[in-house]
C-alpha atoms as an extended CHARMM CRD file, in Angstrom:
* protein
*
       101  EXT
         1         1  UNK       CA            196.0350000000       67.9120000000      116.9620000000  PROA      1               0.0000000000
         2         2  UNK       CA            194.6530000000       68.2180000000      120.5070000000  PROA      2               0.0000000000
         3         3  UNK       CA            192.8290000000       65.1470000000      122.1670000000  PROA      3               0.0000000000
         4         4  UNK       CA            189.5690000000       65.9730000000      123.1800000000  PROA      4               0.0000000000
         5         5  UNK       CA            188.6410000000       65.9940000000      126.4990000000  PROA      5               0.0000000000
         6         6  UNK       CA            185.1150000000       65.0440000000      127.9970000000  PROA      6               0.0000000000
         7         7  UNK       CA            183.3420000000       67.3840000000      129.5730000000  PROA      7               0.0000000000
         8         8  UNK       CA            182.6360000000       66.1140000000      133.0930000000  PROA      8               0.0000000000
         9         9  UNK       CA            179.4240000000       67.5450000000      134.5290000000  PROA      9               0.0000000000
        10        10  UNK       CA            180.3110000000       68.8180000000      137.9650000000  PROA      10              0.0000000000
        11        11  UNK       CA            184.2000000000       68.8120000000      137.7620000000  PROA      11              0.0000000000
        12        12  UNK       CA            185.2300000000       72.1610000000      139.2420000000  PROA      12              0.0000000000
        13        13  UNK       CA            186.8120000000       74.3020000000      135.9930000000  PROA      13              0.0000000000
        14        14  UNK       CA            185.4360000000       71.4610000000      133.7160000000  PROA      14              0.0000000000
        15        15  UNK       CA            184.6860000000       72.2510000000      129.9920000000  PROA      15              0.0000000000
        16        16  UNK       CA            181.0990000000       71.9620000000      130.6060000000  PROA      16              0.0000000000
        17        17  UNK       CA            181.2620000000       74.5190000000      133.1160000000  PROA      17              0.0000000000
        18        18  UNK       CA            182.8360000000       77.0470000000      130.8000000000  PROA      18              0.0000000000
        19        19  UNK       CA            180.7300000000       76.6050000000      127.8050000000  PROA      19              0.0000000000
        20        20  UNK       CA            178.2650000000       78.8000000000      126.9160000000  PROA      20              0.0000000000
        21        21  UNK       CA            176.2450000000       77.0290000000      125.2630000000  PROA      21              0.0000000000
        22        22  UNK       CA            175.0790000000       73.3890000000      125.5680000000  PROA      22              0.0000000000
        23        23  UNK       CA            172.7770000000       71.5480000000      122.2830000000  PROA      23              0.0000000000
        24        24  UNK       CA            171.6680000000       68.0900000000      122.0680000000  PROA      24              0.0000000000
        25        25  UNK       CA            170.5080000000       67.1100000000      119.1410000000  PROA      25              0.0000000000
        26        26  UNK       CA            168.7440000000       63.6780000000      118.9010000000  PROA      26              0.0000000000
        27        27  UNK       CA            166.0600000000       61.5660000000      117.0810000000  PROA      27              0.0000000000
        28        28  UNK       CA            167.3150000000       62.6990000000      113.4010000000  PROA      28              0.0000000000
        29        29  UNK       CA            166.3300000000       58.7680000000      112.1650000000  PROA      29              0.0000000000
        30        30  UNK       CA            169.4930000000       59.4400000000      108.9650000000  PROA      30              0.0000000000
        31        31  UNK       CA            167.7980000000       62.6770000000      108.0590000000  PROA      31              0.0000000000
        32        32  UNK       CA            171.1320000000       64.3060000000      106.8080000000  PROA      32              0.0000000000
        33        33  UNK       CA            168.9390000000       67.6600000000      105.9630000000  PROA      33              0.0000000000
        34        34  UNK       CA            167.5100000000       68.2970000000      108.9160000000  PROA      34              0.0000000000
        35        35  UNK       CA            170.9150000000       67.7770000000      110.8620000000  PROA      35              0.0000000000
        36        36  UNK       CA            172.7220000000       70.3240000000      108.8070000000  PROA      36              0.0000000000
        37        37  UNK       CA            169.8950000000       72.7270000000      108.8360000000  PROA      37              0.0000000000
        38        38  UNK       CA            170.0740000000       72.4090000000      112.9580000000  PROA      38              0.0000000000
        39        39  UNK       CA            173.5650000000       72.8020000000      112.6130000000  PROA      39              0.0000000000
        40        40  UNK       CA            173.4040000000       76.2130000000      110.6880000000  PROA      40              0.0000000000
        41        41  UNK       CA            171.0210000000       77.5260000000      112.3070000000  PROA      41              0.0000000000
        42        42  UNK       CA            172.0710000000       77.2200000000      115.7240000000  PROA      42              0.0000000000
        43        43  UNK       CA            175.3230000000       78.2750000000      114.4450000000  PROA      43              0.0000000000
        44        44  UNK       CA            177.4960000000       75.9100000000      114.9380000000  PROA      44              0.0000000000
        45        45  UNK       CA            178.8410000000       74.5510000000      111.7050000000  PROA      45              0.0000000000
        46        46  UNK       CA            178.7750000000       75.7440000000      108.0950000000  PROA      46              0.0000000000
        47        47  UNK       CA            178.5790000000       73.8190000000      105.1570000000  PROA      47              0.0000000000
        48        48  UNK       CA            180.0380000000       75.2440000000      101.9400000000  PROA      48              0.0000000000
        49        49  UNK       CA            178.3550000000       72.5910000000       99.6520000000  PROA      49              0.0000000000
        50        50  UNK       CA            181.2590000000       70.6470000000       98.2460000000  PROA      50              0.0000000000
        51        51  UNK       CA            182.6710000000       67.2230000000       99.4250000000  PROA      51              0.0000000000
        52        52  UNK       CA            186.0490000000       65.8300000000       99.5350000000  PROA      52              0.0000000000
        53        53  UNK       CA            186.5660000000       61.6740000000       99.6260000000  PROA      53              0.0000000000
        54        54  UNK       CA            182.6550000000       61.4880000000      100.1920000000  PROA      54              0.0000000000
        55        55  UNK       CA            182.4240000000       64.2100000000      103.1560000000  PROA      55              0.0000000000
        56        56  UNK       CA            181.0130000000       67.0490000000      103.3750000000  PROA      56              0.0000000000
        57        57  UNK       CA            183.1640000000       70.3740000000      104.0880000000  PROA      57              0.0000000000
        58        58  UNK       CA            181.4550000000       71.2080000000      107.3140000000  PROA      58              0.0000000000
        59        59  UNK       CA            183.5290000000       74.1410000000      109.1540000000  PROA      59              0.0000000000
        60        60  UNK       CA            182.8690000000       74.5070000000      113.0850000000  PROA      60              0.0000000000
        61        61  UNK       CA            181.7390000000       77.9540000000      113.9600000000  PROA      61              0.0000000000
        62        62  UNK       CA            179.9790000000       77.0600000000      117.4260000000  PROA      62              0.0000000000
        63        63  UNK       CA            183.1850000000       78.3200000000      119.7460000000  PROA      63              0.0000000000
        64        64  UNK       CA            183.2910000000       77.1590000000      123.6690000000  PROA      64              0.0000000000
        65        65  UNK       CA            179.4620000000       75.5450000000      122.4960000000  PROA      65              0.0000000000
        66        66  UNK       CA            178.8010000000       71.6740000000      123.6990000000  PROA      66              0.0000000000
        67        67  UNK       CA            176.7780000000       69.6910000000      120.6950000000  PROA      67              0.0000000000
        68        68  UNK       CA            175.1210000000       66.6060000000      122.2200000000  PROA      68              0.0000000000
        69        69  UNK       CA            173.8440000000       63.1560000000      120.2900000000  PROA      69              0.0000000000
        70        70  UNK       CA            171.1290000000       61.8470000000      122.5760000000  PROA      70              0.0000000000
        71        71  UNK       CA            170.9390000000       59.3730000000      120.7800000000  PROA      71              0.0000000000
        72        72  UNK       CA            168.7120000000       57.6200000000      117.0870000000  PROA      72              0.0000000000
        73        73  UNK       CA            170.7630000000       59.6750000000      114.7400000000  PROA      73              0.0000000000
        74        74  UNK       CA            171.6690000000       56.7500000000      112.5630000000  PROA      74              0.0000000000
        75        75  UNK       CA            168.9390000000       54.1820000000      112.8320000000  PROA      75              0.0000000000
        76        76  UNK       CA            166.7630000000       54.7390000000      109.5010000000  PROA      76              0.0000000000
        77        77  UNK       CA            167.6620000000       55.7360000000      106.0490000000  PROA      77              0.0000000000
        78        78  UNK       CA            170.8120000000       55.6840000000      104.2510000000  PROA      78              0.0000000000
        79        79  UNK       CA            172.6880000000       59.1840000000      105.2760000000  PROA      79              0.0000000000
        80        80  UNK       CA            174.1610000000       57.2580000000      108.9770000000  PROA      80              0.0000000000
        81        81  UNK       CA            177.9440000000       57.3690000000      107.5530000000  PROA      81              0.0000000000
        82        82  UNK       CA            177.7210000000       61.0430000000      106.7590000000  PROA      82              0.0000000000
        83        83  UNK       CA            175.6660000000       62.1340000000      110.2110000000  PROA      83              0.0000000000
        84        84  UNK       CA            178.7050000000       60.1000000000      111.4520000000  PROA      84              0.0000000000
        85        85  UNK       CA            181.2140000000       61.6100000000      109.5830000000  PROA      85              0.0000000000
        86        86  UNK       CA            179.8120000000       65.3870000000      110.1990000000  PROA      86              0.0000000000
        87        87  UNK       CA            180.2860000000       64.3680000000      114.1620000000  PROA      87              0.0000000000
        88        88  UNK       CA            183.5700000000       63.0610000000      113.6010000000  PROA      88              0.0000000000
        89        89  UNK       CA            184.6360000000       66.1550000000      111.6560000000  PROA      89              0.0000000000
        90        90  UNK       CA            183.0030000000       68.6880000000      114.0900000000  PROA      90              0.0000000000
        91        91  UNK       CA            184.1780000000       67.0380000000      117.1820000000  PROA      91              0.0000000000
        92        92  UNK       CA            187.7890000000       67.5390000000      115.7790000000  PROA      92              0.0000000000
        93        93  UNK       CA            187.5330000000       71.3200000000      114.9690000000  PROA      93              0.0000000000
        94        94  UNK       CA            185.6440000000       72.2630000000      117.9870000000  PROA      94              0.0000000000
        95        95  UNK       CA            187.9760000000       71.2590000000      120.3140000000  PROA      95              0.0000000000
        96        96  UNK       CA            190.4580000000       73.8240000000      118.9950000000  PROA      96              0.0000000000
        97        97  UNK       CA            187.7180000000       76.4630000000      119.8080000000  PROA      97              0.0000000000
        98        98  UNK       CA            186.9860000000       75.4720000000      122.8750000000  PROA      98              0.0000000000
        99        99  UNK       CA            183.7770000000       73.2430000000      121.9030000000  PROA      99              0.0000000000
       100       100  UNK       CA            183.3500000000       69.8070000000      122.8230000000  PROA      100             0.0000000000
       101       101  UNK       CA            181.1410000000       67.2230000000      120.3430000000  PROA      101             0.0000000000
């Protein structure tokens, strides 16, 4: 699997230059709902409802698309790991699209 590579704002030919599409997401507070509702419908990731090891199956669907934390995602309630794990898991599939995470 491909490294990911940031995406340096105002690098000539950078990532974030050729992305469509640029979402920041921030001030979820462990609200695992609300995260995969933003993710589905902004279309980039679907969730098929099962989990493997404790994870949710979460499928990247967002293409050249930059998703952004901004930050307070994991600072209340008790969903952190899986907001976590969702990142992890998206930030590994986009990059083979063309995304960045």
């Amino acid at each position: 699997m491909k490294k990911p590579q940031p995406p340096y704002v105002g690098t000539t030919g950078s990532r974030m230059s050729q992305s469509k599409r640029i979402i920041s997401v921030g001030d979820l507070h462990g609200d695992l709902e609300a995260f995969k509702t933003i993710l589905t419908q902004t279309n980039l990731a679907k969730f098929d409802g099962k989990k493997e090891n404790g994870r949710e199956n979460v499928k990247w669907v967002g293409g050249n698309t930059v998703l952004a934390s901004t930050g307070d995602s994991v600072d209340r309630g008790e969903f952190g790991l899986q907001i976590y794990n969702i990142f992890e898991d998206l930030s590994n599939q986009a990059v083979e699209d063309g995304g960045f995470v």
